[in-house]
C-alpha positions in Angstrom: 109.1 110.9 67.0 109.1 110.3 70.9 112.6 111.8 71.4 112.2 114.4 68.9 108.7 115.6 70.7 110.6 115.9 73.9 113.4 117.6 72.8 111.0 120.3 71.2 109.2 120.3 74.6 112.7 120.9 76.8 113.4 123.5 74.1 109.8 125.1 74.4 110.3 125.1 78.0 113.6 127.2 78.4 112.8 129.5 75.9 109.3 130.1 77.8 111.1 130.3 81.2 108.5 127.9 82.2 108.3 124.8 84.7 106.5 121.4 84.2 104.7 120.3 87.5 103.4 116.4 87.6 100.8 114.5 89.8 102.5 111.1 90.6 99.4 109.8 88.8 100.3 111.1 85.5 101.6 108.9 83.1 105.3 107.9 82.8 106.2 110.3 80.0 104.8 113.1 81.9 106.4 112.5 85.1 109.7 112.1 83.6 110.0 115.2 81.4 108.5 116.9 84.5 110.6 119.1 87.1 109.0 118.5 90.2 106.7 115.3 90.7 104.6 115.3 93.5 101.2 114.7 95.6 98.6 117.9 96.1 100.4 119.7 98.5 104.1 119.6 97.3 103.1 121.2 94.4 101.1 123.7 95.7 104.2 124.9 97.3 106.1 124.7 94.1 103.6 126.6 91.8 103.5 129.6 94.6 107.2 129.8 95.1 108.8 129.4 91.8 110.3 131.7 89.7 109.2 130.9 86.5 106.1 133.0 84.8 104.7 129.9 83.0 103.4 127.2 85.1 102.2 123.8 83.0 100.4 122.1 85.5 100.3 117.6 84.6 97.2 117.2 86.6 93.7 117.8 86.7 91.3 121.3 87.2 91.2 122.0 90.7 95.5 121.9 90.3 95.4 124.1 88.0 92.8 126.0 89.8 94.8 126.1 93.1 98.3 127.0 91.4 96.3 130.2 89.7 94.9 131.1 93.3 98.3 131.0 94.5 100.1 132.8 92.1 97.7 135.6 90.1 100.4 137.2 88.1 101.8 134.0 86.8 100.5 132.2 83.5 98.7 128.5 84.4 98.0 126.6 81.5 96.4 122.8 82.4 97.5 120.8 79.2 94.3 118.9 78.9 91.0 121.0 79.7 88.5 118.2 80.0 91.0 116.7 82.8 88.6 116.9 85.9 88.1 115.2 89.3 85.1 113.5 89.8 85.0 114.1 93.9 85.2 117.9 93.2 82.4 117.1 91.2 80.5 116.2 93.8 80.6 119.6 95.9 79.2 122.5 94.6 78.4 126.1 96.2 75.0 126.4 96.1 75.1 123.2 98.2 77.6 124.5 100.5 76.1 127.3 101.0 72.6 125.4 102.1 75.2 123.5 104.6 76.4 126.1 106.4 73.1 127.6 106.9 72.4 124.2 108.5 75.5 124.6 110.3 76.8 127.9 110.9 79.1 127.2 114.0 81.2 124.7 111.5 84.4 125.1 111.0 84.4 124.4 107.1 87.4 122.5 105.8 87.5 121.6 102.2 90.1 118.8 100.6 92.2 120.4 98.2 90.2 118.5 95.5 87.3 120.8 95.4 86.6 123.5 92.5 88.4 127.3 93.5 84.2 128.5 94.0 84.0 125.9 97.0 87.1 126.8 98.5 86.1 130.6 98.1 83.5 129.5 100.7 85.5 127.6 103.1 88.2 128.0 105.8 90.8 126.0 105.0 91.8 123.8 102.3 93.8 120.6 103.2 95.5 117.8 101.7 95.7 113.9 102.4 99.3 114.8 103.5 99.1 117.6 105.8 95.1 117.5 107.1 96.2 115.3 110.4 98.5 118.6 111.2 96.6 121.3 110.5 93.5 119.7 112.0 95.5 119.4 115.3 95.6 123.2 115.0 91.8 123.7 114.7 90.2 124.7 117.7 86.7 124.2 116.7 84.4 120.8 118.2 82.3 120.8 115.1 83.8 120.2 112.0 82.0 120.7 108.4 84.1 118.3 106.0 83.6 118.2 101.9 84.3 116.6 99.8 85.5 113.2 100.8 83.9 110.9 103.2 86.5 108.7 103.3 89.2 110.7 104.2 87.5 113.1 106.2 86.3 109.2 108.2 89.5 108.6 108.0 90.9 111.9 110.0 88.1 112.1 112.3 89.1 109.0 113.8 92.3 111.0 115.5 89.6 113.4 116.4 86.8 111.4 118.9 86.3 114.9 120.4 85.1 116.5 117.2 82.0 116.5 115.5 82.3 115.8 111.8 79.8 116.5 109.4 80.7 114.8 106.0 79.7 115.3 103.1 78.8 112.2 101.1 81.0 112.6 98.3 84.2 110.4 97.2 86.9 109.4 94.6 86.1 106.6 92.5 88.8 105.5 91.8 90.0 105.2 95.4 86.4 104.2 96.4 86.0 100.8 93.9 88.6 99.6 95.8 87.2 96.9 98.0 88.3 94.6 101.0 87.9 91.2 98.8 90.7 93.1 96.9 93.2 93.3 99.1 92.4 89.9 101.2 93.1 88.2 97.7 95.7 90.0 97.2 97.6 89.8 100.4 96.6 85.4 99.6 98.8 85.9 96.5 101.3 88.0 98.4 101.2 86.8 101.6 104.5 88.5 102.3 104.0 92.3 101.1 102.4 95.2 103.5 99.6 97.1 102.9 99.9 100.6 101.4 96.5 102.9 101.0 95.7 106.0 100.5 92.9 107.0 102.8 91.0 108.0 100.0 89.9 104.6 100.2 86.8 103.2 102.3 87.2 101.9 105.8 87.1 98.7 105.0 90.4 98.8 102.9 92.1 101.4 105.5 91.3 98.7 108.3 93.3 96.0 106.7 96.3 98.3 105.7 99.8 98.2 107.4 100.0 102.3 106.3 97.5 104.7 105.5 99.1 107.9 103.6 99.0 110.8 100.9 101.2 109.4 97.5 104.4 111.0 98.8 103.8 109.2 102.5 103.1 105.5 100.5 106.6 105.9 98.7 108.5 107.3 101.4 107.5 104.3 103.3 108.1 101.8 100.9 111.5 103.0 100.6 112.6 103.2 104.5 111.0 99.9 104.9 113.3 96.9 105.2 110.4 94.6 103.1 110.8 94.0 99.6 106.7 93.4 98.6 103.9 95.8 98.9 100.8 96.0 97.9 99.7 99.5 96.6 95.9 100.8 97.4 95.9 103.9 95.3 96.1 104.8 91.5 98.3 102.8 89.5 100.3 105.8 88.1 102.3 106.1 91.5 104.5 103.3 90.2 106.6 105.0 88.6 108.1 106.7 91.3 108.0 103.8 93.2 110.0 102.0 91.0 112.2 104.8 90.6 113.2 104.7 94.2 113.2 101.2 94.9 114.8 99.2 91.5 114.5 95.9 93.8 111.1 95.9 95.3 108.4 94.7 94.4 104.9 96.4 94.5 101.1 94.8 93.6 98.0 96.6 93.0 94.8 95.2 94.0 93.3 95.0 90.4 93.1 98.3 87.7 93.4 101.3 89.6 93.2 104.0 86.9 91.9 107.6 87.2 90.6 108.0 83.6 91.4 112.1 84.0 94.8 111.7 85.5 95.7 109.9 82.0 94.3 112.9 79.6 97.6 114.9 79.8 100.2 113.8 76.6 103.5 114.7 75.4 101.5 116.3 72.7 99.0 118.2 74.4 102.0 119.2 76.8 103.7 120.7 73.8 100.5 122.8 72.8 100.4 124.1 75.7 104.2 125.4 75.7 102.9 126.5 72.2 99.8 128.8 73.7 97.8 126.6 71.2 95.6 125.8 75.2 93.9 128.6 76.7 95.5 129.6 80.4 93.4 129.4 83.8 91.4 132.0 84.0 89.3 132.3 87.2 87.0 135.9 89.0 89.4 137.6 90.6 86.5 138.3 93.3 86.1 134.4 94.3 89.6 134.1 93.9 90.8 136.3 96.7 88.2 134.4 98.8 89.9 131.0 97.9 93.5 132.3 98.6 92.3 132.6 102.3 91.6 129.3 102.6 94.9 128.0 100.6 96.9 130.5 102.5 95.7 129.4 105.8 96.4 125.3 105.1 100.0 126.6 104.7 100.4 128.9 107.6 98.2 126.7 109.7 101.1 124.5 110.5 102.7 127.6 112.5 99.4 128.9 113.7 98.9 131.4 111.5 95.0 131.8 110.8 94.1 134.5 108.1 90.6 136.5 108.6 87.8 135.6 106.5 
């Protein structure tokens, strides 16, 4: 049944002339029938500059969201609605807007795991991969950062001369990790190096040999010389760890599952290649406002600021 469903699904696909884009926390299945597998920010750059007029996006809302900002005319269908992201949750706009009242000199800079409505209201969006850059290229002293306290802690570290104001929300998933966790495991594994995401607390990041986005956790697993690592982020990264490094070995401080990440099937992926799942639909008004702040985290890199 499995081999016949993804036949039907690499048939669906073709005749569609669509493209299936994974989070490297989707499950196995996805992230091998997928074409590009990636973190936040790599497919962001797929969704705006493919070719293909369907986009199936294997993540959660605010993917789906941002690929439909990006690319208007193009058809964005998230497999499972009900796939959302707690942190985004946790920011809304009537609460921005109260913020930035409170601090109007802010330079606002939202992760990219926020809804479309609060990046419609901020500067630029950023993601755990490229935020260190573009906030190098940020001229402002204060900083207004939503929605993650733990990564925007995490940045404002390289930044002493900054002001950050964060905003007190967070990933679960990321946050329930503890440092008990990793001291036990690094006593069962007193040979592997810490790999975490800084989506995790301070605690966690403090006893980590790397802090990085998914894609900066693999690539170091696989330049480095050791054969053990233990893993600080969501569980569904193995795959691609494994993928890349058949020999290694890699431990994850206990179960490290984002519940939404898992809601995408093979079968829901099929009804959505069937138009059986309603496409993103988002204002076209707040949209153009949230493109500003997409646009800008990938022409910050080369200085390139849009107005707002």
């Amino acid at each position: 049944m499995g081999n016949i469903l993804r036949e039907n699904i690499l048939k669906l696909k073709k005749e569609k002339n669509a493209i299936i884009l994974a989070h490297l926390y989707e499950p196995d299945e996805i992230q091998e029938i997928a074409d590009y597998v990636g973190d936040s920010y790599y497919l962001s750059e797929i969704a705006r500059d493919c070719e293909e007029d369907l986009i199936i996006f294997c993540g959660v809302k605010f993917m789906g969201e941002s690929a439909k900002v990006l690319s208007p005319h193009k058809t964005v269908i998230l497999p499972a609605l009900d796939a959302g992201c707690p942190m985004a949750d946790m920011a809304n706009p009537s609460d921005l807007e109260k913020k930035i009242k409170e601090y109007p000199d802010a330079f606002k800079v939202c992760y990219i795991n926020s809804s479309y409505e609060v990046k419609a209201l901020c500067d630029v969006s950023v993601t755990s991969s490229s935020a260190l850059k573009i906030m190098k290229n940020i001229p402002n002293k204060q900083i207004l950062f939503l929605p993650d306290k733990n990564l925007g802690g995490y940045i404002s570290e390289f930044f002493p001369e900054k002001e950050f104001i964060q905003w007190e929300g967070f990933c679960p998933t990321h946050h329930q990790i503890c440092d008990k966790d990793i001291l036990k495991a690094k006593e069962e594994h007193p040979n592997a190096k810490v790999l975490t995401h800084p989506e995790c607390t301070k605690e966690v990041r403090d006893l980590s040999d790397y802090i990085g986005s998914t894609s900066g956790i693999i690539k170091f697993a696989t330049d480095c010389e050791n054969d053990e690592f233990i893993i600080s982020t969501e569980e569904g990264i193995l795959y691609e760890l494994q993928k890349q490094n058949p020999s290694k070995k890699f431990y994850f401080p206990g179960r490290v599952i984002c519940p939404n990440m898992k809601k995408i099937t093979l079968e829901n992926l099929y009804d959505a290649l069937c138009g059986k799942v309603p496409e993103v639909v988002l204002d076209e008004n707040i949209r153009q406002k949230a493109l500003v702040s997409l646009e800008n985290m990938h022409r910050l890199g080369e200085m390139i600021l849009c107005e707002n």
